[in-house]
mmCIF file as Biopython writes it, N, C-alpha, C and O atoms, coordinates in Angstrom:
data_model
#
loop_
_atom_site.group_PDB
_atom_site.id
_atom_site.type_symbol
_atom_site.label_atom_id
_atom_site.label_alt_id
_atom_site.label_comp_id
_atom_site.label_asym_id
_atom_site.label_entity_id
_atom_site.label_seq_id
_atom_site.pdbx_PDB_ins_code
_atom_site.Cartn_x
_atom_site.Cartn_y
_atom_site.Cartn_z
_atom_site.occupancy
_atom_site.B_iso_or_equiv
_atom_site.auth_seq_id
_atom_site.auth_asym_id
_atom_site.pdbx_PDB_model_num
ATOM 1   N N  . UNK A ? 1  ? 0.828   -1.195  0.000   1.0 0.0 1  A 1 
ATOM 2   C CA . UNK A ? 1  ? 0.000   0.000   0.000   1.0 0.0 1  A 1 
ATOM 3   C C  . UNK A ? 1  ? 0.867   1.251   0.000   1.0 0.0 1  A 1 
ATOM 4   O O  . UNK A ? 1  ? 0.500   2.299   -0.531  1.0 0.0 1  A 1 
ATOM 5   N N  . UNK A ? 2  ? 1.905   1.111   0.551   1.0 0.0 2  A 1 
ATOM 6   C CA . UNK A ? 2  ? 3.012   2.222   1.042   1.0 0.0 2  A 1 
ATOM 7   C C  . UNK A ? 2  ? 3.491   2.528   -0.463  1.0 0.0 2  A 1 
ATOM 8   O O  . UNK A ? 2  ? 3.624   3.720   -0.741  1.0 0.0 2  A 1 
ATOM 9   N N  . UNK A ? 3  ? 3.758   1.603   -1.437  1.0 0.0 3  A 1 
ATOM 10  C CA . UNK A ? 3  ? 4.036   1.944   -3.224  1.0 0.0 3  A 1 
ATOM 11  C C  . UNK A ? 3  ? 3.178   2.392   -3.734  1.0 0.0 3  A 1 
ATOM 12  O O  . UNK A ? 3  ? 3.378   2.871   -4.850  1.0 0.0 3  A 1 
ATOM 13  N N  . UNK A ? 4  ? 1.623   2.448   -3.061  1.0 0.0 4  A 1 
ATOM 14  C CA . UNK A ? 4  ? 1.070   2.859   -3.626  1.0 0.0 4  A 1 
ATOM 15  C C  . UNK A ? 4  ? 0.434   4.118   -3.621  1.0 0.0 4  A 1 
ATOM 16  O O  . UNK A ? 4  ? -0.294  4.571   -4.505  1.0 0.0 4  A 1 
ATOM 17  N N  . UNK A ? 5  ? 0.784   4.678   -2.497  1.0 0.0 5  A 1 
ATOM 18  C CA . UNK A ? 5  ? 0.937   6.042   -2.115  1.0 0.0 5  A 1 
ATOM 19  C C  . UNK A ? 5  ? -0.097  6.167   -0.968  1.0 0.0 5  A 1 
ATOM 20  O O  . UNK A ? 5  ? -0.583  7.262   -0.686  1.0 0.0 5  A 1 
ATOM 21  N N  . UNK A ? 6  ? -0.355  5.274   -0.451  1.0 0.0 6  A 1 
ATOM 22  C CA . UNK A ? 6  ? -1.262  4.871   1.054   1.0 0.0 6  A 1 
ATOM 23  C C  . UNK A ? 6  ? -0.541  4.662   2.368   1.0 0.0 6  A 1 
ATOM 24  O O  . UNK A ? 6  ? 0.415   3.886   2.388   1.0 0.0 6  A 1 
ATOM 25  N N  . UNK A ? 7  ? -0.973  5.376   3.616   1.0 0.0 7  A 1 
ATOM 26  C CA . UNK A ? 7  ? 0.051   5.284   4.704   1.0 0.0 7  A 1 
ATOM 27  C C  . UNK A ? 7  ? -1.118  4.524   5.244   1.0 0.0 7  A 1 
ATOM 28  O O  . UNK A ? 7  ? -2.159  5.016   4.811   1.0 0.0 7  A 1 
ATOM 29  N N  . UNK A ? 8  ? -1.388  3.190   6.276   1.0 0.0 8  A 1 
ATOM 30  C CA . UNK A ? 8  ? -1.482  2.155   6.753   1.0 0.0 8  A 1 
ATOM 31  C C  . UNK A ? 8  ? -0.509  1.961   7.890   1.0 0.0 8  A 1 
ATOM 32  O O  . UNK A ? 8  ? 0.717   2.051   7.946   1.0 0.0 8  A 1 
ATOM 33  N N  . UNK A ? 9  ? -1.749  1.567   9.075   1.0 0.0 9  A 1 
ATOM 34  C CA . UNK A ? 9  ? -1.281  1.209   10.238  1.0 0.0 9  A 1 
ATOM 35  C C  . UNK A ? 9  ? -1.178  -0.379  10.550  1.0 0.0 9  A 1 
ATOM 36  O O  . UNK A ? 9  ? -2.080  -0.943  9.931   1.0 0.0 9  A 1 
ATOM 37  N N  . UNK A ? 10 ? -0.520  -1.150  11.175  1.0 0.0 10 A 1 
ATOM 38  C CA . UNK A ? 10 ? -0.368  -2.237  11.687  1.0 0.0 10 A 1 
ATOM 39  C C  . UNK A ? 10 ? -1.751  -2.288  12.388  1.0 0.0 10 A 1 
ATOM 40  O O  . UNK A ? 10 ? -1.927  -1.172  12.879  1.0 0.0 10 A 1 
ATOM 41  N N  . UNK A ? 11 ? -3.125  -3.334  12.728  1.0 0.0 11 A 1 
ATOM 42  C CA . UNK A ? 11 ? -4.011  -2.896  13.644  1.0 0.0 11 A 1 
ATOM 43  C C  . UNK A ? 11 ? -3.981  -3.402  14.852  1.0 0.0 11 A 1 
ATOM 44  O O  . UNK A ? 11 ? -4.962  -3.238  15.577  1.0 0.0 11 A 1 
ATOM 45  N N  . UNK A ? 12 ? -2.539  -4.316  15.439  1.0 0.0 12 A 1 
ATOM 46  C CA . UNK A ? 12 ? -2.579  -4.547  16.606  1.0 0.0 12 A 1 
ATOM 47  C C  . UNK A ? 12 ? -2.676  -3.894  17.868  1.0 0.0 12 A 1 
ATOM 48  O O  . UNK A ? 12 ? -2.881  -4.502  18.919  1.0 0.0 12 A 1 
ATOM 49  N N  . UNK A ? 13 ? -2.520  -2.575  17.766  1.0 0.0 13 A 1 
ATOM 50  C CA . UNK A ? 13 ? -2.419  -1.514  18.853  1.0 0.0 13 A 1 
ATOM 51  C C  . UNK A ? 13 ? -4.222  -1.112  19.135  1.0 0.0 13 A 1 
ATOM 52  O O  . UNK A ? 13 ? -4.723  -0.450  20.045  1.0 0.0 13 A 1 
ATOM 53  N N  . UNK A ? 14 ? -4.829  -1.758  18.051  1.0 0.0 14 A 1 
ATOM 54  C CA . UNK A ? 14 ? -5.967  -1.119  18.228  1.0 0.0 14 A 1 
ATOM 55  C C  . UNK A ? 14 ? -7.043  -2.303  18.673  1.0 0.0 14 A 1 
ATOM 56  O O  . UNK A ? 14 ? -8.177  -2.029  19.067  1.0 0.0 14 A 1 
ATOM 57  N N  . UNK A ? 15 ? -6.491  -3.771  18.548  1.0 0.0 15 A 1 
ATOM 58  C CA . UNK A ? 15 ? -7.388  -4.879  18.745  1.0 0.0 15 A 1 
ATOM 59  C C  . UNK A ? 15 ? -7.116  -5.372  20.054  1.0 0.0 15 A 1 
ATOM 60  O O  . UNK A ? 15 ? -5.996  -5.258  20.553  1.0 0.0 15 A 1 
ATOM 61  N N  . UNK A ? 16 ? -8.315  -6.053  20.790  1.0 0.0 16 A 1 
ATOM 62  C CA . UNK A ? 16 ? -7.672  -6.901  21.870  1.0 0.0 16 A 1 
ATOM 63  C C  . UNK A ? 16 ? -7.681  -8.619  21.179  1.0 0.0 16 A 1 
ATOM 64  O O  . UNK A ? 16 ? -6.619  -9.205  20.969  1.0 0.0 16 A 1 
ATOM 65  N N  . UNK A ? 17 ? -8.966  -9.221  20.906  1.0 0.0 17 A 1 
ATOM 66  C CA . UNK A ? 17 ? -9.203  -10.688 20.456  1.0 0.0 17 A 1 
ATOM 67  C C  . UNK A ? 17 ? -9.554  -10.473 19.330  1.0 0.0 17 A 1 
ATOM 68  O O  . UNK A ? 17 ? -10.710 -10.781 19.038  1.0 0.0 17 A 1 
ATOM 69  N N  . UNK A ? 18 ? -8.634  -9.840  18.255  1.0 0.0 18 A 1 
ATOM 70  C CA . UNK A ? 18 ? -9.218  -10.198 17.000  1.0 0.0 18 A 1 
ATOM 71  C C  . UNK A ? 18 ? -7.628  -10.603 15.617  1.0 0.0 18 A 1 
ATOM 72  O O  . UNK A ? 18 ? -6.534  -10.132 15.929  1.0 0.0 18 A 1 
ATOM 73  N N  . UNK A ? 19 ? -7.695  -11.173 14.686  1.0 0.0 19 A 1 
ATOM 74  C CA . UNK A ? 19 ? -6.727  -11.843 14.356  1.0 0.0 19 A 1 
ATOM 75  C C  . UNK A ? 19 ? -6.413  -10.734 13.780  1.0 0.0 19 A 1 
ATOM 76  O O  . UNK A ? 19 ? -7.207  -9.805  13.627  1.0 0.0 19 A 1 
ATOM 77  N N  . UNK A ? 20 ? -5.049  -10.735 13.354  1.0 0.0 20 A 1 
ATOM 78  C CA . UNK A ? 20 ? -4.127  -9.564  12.940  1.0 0.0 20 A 1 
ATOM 79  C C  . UNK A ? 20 ? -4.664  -9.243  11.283  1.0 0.0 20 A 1 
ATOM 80  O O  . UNK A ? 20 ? -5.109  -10.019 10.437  1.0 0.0 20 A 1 
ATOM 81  N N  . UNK A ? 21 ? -4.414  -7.788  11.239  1.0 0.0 21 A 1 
ATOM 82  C CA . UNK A ? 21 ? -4.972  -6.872  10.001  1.0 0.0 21 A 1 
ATOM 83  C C  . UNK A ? 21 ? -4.360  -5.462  9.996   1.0 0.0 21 A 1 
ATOM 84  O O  . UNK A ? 21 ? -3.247  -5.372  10.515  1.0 0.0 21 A 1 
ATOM 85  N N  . UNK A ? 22 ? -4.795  -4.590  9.600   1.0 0.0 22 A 1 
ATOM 86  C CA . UNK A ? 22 ? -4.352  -3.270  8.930   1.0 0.0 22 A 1 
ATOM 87  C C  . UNK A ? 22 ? -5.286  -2.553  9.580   1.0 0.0 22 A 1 
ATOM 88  O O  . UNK A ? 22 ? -6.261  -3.143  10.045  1.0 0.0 22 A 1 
ATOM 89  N N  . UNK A ? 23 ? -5.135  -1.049  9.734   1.0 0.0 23 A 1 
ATOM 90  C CA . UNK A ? 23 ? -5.976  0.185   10.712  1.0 0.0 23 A 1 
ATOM 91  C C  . UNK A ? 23 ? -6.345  1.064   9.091   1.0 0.0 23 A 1 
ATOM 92  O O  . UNK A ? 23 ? -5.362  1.176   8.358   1.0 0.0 23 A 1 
ATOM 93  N N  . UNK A ? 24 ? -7.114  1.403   8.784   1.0 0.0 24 A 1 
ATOM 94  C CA . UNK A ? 24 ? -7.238  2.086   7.646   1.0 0.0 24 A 1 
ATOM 95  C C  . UNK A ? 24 ? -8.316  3.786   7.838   1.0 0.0 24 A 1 
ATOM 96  O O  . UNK A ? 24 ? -9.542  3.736   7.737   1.0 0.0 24 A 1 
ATOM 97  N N  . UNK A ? 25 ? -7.779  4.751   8.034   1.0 0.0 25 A 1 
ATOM 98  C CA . UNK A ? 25 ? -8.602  6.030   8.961   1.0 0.0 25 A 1 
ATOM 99  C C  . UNK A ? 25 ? -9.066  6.358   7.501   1.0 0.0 25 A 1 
ATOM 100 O O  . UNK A ? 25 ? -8.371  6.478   6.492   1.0 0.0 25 A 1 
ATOM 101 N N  . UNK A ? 26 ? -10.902 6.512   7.705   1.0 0.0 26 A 1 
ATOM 102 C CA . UNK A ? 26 ? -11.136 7.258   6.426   1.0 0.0 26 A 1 
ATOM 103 C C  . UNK A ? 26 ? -11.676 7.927   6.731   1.0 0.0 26 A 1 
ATOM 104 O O  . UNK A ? 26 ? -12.627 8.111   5.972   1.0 0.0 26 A 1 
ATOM 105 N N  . UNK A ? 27 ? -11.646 9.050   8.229   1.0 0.0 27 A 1 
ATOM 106 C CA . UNK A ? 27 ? -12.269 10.307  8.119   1.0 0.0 27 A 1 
ATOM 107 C C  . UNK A ? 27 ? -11.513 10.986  7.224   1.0 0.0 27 A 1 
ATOM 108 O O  . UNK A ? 27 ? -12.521 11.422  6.668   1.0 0.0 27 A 1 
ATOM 109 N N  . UNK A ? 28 ? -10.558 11.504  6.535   1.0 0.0 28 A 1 
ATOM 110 C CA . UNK A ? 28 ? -10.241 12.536  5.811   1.0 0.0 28 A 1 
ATOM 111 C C  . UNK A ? 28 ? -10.118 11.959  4.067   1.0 0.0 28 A 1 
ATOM 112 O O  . UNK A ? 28 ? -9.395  12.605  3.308   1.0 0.0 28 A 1 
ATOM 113 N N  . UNK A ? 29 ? -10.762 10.904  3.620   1.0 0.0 29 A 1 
ATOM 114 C CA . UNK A ? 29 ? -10.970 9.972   2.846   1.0 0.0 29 A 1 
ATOM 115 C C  . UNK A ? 29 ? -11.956 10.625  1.711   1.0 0.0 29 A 1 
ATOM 116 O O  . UNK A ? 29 ? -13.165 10.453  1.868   1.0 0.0 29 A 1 
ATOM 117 N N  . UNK A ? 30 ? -11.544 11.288  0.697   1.0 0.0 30 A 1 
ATOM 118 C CA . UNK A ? 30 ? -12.920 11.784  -0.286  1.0 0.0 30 A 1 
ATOM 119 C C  . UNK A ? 30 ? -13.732 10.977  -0.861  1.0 0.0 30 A 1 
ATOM 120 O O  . UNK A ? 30 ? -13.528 9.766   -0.780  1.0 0.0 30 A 1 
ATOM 121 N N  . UNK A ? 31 ? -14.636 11.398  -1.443  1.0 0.0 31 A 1 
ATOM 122 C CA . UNK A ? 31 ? -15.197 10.120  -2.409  1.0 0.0 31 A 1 
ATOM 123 C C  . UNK A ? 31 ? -14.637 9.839   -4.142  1.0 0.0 31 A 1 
ATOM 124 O O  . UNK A ? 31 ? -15.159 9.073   -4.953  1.0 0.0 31 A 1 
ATOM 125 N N  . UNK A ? 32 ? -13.625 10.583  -4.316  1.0 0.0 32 A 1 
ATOM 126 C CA . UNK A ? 32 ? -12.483 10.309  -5.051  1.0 0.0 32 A 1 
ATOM 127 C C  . UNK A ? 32 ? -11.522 9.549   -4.819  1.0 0.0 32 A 1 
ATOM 128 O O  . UNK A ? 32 ? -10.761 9.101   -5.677  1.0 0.0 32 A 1 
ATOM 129 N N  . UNK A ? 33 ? -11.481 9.365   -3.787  1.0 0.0 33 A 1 
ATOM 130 C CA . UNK A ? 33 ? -10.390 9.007   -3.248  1.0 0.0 33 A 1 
ATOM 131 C C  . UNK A ? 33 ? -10.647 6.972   -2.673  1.0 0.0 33 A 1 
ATOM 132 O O  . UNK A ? 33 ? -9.637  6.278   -2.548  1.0 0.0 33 A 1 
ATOM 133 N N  . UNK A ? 34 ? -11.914 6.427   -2.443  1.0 0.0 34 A 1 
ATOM 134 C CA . UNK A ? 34 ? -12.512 5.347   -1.911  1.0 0.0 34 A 1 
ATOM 135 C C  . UNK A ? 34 ? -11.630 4.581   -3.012  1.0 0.0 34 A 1 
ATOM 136 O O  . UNK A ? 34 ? -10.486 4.154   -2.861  1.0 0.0 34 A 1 
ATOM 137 N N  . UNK A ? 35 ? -12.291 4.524   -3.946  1.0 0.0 35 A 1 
ATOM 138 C CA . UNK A ? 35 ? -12.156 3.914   -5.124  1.0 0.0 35 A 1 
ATOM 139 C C  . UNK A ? 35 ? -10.900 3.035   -5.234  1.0 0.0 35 A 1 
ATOM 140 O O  . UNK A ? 35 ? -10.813 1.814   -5.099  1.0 0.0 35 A 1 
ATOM 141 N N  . UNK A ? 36 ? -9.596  4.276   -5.612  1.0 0.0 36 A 1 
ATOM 142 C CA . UNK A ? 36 ? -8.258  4.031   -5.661  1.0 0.0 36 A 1 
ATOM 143 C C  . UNK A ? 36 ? -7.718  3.044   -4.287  1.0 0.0 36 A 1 
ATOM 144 O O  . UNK A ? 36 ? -7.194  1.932   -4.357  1.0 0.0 36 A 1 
ATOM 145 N N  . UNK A ? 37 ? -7.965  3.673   -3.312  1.0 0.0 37 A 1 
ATOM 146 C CA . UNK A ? 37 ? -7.541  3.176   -2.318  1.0 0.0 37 A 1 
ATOM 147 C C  . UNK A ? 37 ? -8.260  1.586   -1.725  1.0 0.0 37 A 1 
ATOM 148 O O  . UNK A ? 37 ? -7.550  0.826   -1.067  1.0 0.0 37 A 1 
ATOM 149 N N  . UNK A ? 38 ? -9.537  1.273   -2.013  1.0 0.0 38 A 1 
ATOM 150 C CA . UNK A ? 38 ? -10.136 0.141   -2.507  1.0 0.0 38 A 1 
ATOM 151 C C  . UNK A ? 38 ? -9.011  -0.919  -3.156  1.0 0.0 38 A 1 
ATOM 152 O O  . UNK A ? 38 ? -8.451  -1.877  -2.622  1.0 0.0 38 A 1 
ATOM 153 N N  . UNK A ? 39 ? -8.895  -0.375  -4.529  1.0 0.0 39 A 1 
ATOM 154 C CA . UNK A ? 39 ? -8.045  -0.930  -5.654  1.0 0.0 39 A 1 
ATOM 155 C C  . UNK A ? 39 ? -6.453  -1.423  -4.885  1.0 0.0 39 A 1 
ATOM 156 O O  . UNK A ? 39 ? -5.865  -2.504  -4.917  1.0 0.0 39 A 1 
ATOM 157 N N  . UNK A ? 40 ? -6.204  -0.489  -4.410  1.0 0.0 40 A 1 
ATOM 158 C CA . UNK A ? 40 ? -4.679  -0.444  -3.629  1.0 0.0 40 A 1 
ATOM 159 C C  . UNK A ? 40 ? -5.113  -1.762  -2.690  1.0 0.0 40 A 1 
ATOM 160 O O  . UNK A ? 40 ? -4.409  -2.740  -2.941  1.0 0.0 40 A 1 
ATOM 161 N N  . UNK A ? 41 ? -5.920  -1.941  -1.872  1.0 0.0 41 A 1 
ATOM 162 C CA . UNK A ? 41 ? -5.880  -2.768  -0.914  1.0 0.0 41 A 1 
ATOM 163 C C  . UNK A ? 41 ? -6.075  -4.279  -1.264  1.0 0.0 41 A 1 
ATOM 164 O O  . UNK A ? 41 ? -5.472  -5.091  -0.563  1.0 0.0 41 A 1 
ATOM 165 N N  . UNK A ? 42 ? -6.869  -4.733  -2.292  1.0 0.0 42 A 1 
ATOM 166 C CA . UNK A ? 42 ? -7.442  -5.576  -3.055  1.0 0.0 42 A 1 
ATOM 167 C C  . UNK A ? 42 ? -5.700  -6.327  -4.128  1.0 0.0 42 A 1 
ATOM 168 O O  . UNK A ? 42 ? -5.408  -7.488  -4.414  1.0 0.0 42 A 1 
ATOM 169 N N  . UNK A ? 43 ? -4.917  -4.924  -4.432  1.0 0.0 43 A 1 
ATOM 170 C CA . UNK A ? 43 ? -3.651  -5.723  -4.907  1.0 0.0 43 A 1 
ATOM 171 C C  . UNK A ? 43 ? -3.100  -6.343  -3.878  1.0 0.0 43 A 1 
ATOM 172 O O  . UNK A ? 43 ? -2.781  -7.522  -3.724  1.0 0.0 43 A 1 
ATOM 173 N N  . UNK A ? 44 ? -2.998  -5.096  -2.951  1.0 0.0 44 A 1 
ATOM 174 C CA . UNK A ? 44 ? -2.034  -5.745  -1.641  1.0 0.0 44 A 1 
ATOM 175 C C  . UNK A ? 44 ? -2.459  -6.946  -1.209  1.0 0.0 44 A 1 
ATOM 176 O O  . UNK A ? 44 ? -1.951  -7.438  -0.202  1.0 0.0 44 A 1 
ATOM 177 N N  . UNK A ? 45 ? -3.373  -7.540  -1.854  1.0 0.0 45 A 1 
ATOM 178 C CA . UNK A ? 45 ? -3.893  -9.241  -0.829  1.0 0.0 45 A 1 
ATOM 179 C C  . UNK A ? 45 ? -3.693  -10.172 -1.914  1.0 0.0 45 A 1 
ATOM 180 O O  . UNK A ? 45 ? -3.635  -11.377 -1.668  1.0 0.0 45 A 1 
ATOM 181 N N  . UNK A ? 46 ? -3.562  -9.651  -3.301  1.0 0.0 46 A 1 
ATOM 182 C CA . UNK A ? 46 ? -3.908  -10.806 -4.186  1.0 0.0 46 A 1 
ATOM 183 C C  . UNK A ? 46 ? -2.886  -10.298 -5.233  1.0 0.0 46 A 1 
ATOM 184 O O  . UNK A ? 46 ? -3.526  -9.912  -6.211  1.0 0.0 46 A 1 
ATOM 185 N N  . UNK A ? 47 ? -1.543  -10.142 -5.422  1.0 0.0 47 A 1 
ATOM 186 C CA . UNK A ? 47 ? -0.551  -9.510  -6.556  1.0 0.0 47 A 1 
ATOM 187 C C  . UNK A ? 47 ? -1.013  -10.708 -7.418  1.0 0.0 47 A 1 
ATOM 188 O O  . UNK A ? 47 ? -1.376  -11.857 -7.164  1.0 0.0 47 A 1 
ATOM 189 N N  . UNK A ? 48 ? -0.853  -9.982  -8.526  1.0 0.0 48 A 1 
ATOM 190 C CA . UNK A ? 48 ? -0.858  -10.322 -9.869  1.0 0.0 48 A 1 
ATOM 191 C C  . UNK A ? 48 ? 0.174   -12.007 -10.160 1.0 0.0 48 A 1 
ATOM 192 O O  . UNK A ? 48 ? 1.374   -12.022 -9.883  1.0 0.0 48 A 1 
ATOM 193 N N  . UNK A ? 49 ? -0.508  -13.216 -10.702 1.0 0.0 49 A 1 
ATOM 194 C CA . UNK A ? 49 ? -0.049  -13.940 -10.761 1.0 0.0 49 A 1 
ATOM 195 C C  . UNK A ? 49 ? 1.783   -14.002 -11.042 1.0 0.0 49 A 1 
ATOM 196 O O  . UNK A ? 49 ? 2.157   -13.012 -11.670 1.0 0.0 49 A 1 
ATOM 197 N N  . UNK A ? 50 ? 2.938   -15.000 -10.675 1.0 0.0 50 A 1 
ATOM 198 C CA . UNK A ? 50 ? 3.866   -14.700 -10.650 1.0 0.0 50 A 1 
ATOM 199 C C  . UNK A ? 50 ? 4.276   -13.411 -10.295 1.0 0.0 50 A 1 
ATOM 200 O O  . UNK A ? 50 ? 5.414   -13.214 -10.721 1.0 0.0 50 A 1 
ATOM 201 N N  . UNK A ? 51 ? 3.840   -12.495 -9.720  1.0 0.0 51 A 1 
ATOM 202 C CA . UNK A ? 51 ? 4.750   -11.309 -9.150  1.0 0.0 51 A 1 
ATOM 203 C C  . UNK A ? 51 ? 5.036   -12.126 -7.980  1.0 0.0 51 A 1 
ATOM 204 O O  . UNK A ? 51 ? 4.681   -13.132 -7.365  1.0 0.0 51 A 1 
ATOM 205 N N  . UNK A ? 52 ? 6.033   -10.970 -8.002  1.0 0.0 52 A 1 
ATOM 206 C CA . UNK A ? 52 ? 7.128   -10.987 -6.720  1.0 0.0 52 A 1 
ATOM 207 C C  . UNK A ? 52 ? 6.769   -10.119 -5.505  1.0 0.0 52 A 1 
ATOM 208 O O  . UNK A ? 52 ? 6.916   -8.911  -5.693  1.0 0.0 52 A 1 
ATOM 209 N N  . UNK A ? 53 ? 6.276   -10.542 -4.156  1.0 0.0 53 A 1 
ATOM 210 C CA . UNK A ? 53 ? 6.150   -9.553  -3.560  1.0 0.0 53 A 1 
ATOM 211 C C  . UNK A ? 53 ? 7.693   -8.474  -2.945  1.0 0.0 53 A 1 
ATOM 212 O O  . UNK A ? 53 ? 8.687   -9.057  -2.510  1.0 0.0 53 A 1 
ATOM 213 N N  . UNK A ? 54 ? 7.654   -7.393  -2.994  1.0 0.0 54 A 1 
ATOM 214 C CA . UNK A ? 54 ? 8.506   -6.629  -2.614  1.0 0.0 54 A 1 
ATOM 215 C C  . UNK A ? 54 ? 8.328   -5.867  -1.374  1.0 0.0 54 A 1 
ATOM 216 O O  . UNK A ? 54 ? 7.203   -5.414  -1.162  1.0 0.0 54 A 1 
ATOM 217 N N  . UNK A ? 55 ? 9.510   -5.599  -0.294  1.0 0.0 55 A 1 
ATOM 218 C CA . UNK A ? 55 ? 9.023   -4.736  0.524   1.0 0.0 55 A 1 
ATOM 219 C C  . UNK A ? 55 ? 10.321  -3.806  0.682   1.0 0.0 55 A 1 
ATOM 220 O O  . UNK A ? 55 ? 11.390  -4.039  0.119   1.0 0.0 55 A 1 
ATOM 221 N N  . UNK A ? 56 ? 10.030  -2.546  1.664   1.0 0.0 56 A 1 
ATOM 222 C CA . UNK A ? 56 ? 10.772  -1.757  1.922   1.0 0.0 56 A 1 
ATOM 223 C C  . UNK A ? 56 ? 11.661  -2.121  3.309   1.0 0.0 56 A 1 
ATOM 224 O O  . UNK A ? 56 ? 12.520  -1.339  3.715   1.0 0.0 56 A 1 
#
């Protein structure tokens, strides 16, 4: 998400019993903006056959 120009939190700081995931704040979130960031999250779980995942 971070390549994709999305800042994303770890959501363990925010869960007590629930299995590990991502914090995603969309109060400042347009409705231009859903869409893309939708799209962004949906790669981040499922890259494109044979890619390589990469990280920083």
């Amino acid at each position: 998400l971070l390549h994709a120009g999305w800042a994303v939190a770890p959501g363990a700081r925010f869960r007590s019993d629930a299995p590990p995931g991502i914090r995603i704040t969309v109060s400042t979130l347009t409705a231009d903006e859903a869409e893309p960031v939708a799209q962004a999250v949906a790669t981040a779980l499922e890259p494109p056959a044979g890619a390589a995942r990469t990280y920083v």
